[in-house]
C-alpha positions in Angstrom: -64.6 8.1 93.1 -67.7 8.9 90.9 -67.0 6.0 88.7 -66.9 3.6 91.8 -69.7 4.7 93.1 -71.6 4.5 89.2 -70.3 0.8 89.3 -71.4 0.0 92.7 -75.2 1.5 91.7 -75.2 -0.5 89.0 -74.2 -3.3 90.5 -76.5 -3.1 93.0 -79.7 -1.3 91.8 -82.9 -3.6 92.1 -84.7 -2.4 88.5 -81.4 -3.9 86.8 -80.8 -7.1 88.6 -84.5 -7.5 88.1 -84.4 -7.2 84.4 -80.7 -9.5 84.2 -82.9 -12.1 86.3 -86.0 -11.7 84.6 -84.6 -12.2 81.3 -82.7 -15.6 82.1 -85.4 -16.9 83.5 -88.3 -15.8 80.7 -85.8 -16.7 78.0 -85.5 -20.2 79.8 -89.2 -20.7 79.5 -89.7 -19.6 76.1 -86.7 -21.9 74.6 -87.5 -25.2 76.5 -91.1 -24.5 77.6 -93.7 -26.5 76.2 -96.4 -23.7 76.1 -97.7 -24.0 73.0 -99.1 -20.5 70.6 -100.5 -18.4 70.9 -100.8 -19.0 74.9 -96.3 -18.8 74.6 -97.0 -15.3 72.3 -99.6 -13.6 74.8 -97.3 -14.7 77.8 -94.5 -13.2 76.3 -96.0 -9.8 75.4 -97.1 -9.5 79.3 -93.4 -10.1 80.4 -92.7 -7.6 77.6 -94.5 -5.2 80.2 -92.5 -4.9 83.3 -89.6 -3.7 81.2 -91.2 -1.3 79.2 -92.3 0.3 82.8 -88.6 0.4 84.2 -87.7 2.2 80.7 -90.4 4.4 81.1 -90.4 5.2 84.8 -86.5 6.3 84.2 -86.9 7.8 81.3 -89.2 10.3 83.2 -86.9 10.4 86.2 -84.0 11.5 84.1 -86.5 14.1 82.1 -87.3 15.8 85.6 -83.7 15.9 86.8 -82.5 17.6 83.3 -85.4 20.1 83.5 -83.1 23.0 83.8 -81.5 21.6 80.3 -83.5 22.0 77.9 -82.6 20.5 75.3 -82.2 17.5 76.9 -85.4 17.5 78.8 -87.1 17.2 75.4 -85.1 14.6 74.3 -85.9 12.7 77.4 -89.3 13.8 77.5 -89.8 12.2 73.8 -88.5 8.8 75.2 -90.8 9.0 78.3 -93.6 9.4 75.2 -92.0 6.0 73.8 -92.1 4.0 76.7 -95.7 4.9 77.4 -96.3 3.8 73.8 -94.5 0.8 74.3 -96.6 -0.2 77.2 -99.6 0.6 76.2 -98.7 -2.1 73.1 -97.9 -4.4 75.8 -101.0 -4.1 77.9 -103.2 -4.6 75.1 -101.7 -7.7 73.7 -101.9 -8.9 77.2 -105.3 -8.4 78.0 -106.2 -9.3 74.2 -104.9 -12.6 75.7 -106.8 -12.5 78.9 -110.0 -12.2 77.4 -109.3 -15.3 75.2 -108.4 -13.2 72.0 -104.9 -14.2 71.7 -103.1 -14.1 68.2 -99.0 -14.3 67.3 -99.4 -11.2 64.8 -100.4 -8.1 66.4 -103.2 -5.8 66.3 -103.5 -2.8 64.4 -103.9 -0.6 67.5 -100.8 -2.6 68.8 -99.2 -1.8 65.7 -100.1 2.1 65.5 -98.3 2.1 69.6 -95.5 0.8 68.3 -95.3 3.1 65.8 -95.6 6.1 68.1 -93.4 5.0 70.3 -90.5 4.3 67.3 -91.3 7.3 66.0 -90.6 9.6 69.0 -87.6 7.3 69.7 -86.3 8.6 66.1 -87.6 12.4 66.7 -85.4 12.7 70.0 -82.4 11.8 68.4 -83.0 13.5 65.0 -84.0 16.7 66.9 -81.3 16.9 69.6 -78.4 18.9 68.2 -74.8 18.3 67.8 -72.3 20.9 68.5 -69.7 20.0 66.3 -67.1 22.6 67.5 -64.6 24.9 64.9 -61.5 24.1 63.4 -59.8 20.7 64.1 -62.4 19.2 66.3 -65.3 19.6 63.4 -62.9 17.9 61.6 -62.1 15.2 63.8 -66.1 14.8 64.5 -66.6 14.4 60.9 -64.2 12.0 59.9 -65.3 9.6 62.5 -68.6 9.9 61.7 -68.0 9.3 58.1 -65.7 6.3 59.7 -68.8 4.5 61.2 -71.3 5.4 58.0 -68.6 3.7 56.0 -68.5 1.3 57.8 -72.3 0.7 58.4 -72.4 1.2 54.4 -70.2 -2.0 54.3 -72.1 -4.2 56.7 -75.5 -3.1 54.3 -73.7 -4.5 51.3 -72.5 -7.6 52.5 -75.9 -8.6 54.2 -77.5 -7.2 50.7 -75.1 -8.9 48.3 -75.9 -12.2 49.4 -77.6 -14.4 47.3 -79.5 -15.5 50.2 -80.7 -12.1 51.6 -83.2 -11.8 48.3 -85.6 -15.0 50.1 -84.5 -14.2 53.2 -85.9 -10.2 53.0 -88.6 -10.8 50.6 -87.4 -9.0 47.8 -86.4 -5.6 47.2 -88.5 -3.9 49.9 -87.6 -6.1 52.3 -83.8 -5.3 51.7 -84.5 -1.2 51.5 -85.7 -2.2 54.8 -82.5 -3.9 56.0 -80.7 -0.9 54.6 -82.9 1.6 56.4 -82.4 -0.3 59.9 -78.7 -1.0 60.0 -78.1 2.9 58.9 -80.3 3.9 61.8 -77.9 1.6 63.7 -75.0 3.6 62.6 -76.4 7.0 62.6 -77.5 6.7 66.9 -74.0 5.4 67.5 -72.9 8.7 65.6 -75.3 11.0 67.6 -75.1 9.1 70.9 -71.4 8.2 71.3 -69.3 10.6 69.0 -71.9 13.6 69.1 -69.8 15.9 71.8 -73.3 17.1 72.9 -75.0 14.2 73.4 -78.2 13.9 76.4 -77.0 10.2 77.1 -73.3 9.2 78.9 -71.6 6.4 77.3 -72.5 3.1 79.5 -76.6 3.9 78.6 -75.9 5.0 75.2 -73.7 1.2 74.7 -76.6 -0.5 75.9 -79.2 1.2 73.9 -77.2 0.7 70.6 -76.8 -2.9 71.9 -80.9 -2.9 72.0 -80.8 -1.1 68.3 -77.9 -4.3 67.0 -79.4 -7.4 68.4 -82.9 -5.9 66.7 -81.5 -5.6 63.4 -79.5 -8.9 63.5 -82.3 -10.7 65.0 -84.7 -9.2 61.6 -81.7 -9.2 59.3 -78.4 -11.4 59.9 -80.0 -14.3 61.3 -82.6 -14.7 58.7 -79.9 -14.5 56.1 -77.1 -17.1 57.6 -79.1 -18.9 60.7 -82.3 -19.9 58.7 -85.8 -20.7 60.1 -85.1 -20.4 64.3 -87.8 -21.8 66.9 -90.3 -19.1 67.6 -89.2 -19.0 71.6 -85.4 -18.2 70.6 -86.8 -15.2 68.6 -89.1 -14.6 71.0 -86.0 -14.2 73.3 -84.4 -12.5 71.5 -86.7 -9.9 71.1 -86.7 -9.9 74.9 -83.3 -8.9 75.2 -83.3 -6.2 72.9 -86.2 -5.0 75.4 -84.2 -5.8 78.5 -81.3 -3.4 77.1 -83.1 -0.5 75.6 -84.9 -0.3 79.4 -81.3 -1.0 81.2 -80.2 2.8 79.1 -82.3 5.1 81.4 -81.9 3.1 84.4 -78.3 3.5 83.9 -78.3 7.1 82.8 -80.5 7.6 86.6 -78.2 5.8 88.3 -75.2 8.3 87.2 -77.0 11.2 87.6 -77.9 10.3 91.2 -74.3 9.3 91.6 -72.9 12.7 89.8 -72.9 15.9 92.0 -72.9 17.8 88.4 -75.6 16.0 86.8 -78.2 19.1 86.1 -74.9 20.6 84.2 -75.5 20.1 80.2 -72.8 17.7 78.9 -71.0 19.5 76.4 -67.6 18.0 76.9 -66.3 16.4 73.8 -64.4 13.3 74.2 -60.9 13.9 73.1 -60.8 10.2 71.5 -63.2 7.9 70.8 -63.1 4.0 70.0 -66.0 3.7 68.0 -63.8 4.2 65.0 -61.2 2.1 65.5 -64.0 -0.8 66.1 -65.1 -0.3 62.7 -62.3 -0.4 61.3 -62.0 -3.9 62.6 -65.2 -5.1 61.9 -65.0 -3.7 58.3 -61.8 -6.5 57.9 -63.6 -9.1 59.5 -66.4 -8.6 56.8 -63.7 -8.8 53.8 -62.6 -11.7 55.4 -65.7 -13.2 55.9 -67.0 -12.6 52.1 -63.7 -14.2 50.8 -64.3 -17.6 53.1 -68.0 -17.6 52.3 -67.6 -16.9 48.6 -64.4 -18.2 48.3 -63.6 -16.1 44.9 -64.1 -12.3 43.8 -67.0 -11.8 43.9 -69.1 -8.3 43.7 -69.5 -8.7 47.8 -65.5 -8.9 48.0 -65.0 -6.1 45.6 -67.2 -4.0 47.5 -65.5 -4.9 51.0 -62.0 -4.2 49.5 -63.3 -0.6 48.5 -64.7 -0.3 51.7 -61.8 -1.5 53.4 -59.5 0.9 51.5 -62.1 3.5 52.5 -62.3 3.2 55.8 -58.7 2.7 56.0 -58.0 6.2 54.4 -60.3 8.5 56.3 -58.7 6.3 59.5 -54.8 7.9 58.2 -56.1 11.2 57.7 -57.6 11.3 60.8 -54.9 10.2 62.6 -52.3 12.8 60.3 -55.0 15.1 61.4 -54.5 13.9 64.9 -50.4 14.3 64.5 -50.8 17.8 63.5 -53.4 19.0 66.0 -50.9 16.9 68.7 -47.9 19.1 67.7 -49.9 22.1 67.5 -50.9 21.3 71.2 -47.3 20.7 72.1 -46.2 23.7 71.0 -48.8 25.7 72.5 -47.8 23.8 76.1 -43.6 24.7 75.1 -44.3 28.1 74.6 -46.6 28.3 77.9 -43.9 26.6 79.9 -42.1 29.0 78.4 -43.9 32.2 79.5 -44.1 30.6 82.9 -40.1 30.1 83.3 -39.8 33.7 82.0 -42.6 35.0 84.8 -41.0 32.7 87.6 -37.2 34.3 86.6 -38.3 38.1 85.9 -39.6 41.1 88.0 -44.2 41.3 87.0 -43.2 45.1 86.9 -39.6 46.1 84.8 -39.1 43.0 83.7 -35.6 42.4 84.7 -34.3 39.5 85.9 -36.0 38.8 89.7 -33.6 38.3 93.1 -34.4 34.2 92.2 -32.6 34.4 88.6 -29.9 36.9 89.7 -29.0 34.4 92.7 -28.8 31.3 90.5 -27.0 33.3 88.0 -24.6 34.5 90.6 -24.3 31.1 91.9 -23.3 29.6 88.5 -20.6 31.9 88.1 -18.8 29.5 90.6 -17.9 27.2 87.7 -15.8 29.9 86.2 -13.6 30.6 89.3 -10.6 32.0 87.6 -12.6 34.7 85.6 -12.8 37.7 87.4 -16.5 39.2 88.5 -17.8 42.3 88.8 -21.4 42.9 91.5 -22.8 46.2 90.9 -25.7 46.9 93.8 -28.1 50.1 93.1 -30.1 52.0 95.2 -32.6 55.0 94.0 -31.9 58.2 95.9 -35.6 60.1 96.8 -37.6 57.2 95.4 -39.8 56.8 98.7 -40.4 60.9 98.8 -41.8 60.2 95.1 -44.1 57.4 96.0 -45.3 59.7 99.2 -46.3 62.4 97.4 -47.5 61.8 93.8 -48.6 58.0 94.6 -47.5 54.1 93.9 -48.4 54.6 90.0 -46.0 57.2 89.5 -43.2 55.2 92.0 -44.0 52.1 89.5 -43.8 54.3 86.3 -40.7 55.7 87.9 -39.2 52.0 88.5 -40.0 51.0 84.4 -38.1 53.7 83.9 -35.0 53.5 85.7 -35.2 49.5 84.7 -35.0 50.1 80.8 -32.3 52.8 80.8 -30.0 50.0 83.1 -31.0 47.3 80.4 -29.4 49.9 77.8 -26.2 50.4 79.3 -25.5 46.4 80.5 -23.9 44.1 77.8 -25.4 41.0 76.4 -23.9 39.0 79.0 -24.8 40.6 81.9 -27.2 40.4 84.2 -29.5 42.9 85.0 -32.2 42.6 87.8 -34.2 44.2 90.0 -34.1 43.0 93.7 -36.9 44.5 95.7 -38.6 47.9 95.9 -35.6 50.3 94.3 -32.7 48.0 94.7 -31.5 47.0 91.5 -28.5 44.9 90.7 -26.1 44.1 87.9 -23.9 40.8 87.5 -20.8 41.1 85.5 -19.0 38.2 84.3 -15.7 37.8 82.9 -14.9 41.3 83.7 -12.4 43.7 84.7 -12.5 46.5 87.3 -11.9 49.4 84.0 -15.1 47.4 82.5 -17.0 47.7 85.4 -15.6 51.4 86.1 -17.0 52.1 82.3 -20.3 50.8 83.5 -20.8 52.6 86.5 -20.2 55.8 85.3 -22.7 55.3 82.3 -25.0 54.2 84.7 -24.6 57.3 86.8 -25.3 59.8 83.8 -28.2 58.1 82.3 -29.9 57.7 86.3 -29.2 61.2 86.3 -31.4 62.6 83.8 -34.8 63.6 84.2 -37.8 61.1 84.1 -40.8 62.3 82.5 -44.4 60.9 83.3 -46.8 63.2 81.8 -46.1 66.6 83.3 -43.8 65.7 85.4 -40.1 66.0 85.5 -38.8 64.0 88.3 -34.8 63.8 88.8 -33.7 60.9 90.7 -30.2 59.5 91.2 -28.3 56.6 92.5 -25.9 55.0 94.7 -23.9 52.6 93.2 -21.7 50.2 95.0 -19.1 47.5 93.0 -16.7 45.0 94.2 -14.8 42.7 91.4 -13.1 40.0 92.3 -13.2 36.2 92.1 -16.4 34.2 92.1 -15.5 31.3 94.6 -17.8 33.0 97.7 -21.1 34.8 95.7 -22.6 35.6 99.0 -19.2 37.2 100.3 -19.0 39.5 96.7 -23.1 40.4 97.2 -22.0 41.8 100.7 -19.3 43.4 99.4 -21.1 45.3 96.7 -23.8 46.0 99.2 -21.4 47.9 102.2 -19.8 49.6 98.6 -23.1 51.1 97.8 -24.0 52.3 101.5 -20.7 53.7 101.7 -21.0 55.5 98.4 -24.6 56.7 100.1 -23.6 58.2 102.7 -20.8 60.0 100.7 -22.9 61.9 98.5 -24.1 65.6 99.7 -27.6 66.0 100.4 -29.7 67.7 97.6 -33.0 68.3 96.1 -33.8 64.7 94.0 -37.4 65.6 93.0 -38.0 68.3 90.8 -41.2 68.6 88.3 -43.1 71.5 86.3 
């Protein structure tokens, strides 16, 4: 239902369709207007300026719903800090142009805005911490971040290793640079998408790594392999890489007005992620890509195969990692299932078998109708006067008792249970009525004896009733063993069943 309603918002929320809009329409004008520079450049930094505002205008409406986190707050206050920056770039470029001092480089006060803003863009996600769990989970965070940097390592070499990227980055500095920026890339994926602690859900977190890719490839890849474009397709470019870094708060608003939980800090970790996986695939599309381009073995296709074979082990050990962790959990779940059969069959208190068990036991022994059964029914003699006078923890103590000396005397095969308050019972199969005489008169001696609880000395007896005979009508043998064990009661004389000292 939350997720519905997330679409819906975003579907319908005014700042986004406003930026979708705004975009086709500015990168429409930029490609096939005629406007000619720096008129097109000063234009284009004041369009820059209404999505800078929606970035920072959420970014400050998420910052004051996570107050009560905060870590979170910081890292949201930080971006608030960037989008000010960003605007403030934007507004002077614009009103540079307004007062007829417009120019297609910028400004060193432009440029020292941009910085700030950059720079607390990279603080808030350097500073905000990962919790990278214990154990398996550390592991499994680990491996898939050194998954992605693998990967991000490869895409760095194959831009690098072309003979083209030397002209096209000016040189070695301008490749360090490349580096630096497509690692970035790799390392906010890593803290926004796999970190299980991280201040941004996935749908804002995709877009603003969307922002962070088409940057770098519009700096980097197209350079490289696209040559010399027309400045109004960088220019909108640029622009869209604007549009998504603002549509990442605007989204992250729009769920936490749509989440009842939202002030909660998200410390869930994902129990999969696909990050890895697309890596994985992008890494062979990169081998394959350096063998058409090169078209023989080149030091770009030696380094994708060893990049290939890397990312390709750490992807089997995390998934035999994975396997293990899976079988760990599976047996964890067996033996609770277990536990819970065993609490849903047995008595909470003497752990015999409960009325449910004994009556499906009983029930089954219909499938052996020519074996002979024996239904023993046992009732405590002066348990109640017990209970009355030295309390219900005595009674209970009493009742562990009298349950463990009947679990001595009964075979492996039978049945011993406990049917309610002091009515105990015990299901013989295959039996004969000298097997079942044997019992009862074990029984008899052993519930005889004296029960000690601390100081006490408590004797207590009981009446025992037992009917053998065939297993065809269970109910008809339980009543039978019941009216035996009455009878027997009202047999034996009256006498003194609680003594102590």
């Amino acid at each position: 239902m939350q997720r519905s309603a997330y679409f819906r918002a975003a579907c319908t929320d005014r700042g986004l369709l406003t930026l979708a809009g705004g975009f086709l329409l500015a990168s429409v004008w930029l490609i096939l207007g005629n406007t000619p520079e720096p008129h097109r450049t000063t234009v284009y930094w004041a369009i820059q300026f209404p999505g800078d505002l929606v970035f920072f205008v959420s970014a400050l409406a998420v910052s004051r719903i996570l107050r009560p986190d905060r870590r979170a707050y910081r890292f949201w206050r930080l971006l608030t800090l960037a989008g000010a920056a960003f605007m403030t770039a934007d507004a002077l470029r614009t009103f540079e142009g307004i007062v007829g001092l417009e120019t297609t480089e910028p400004g060193a006060v432009q440029l020292a805005c941009l910085a700030v803003g950059q720079a607390a863009f990279l603080v808030a996600l350097v500073g905000y911490p990962m919790l990278l769990g214990t154990g398996a989970a550390r592991q499994r965070f680990l491996l898939d971040a050194a998954i992605v940097l693998a990967g991000v390592g490869a895409l760095v070499w194959f831009l690098l290793s072309d003979p083209r990227s030397a002209s096209a980055s000016g040189g070695l500095i301008g490749g360090l640079v490349i580096g630096v920026e497509v690692l970035l890339v790799g390392f906010f994926a890593v803290k926004l998408v796999l970190s299980g602690h991280s201040p941004v859900a996935l749908p804002a977190a995709s877009t603003m790594i969307a922002a962070a890719i088409v940057l770098v490839g519009q700096t980097t890849v197209l350079p490289i392999y696209a040559g010399p474009l027309e400045p109004g397709v960088l220019l909108a470019i640029q622009l869209l890489s604007t549009v998504l870094i603002a549509a990442g708060p605007r989204l992250e608003l729009l769920r936490l007005r749509t989440d009842p939980e939202h002030t909660r800090p998200r410390t869930r970790r994902r129990t999969y992620s696909l990050l890895p996986y697309l890596v994985v695939g992008v890494v062979q599309l990169l081998l394959f890509g350096a063998f058409a381009i090169d078209q023989e073995l080149t030091m770009r296709c030696w380094g994708m195969l060893i990049a290939m074979c890397l990312v390709t082990g750490l992807v089997v050990v995390r998934q035999l990692l994975a396997f293990g962790e899976n079988a760990r959990l599976i047996g964890q779940l067996d033996h609770a299932n277990q536990q819970l059969r065993y609490q849903a069959d047995h008595d909470v208190l003497t752990q015999l078998a409960n009325r449910r068990l004994f009556t499906e036991r009983l029930d089954a022994t219909t499938d052996h109708d020519s074996d002979s059964v024996a239904l023993l029914a046992i009732d405590l003699d002066g348990f109640k006067p017990i209970n009355d006078r030295y309390g219900h923890h005595i009674g209970d103590a009493v009742l562990v008792a009298v349950a463990e000396r009947i679990r001595r005397c009964v075979r492996p095969t039978d049945t011993a249970a406990r049917l309610g308050g002091d009515e105990f019972a015990v299901l013989m199969p295959r039996t004969t009525h000298e097997d079942a005489g044997q019992l009862v008169a074990r029984l008899e001696r052993v519930l005889c004896e004296p029960i000690g609880i601390g100081d006490l000395r408590l004797n207590i007896g009981a009446s025992i009733g037992v009917t053998v005979g065939s297993a065809d009508d269970p109910e008809a043998l339980l009543r039978a063993a019941d009216a035996a064990m009455y009878a027997e009661k009202h047999r034996r004389r009256p006498r003194d069943l609680m003594q102590h000292r």
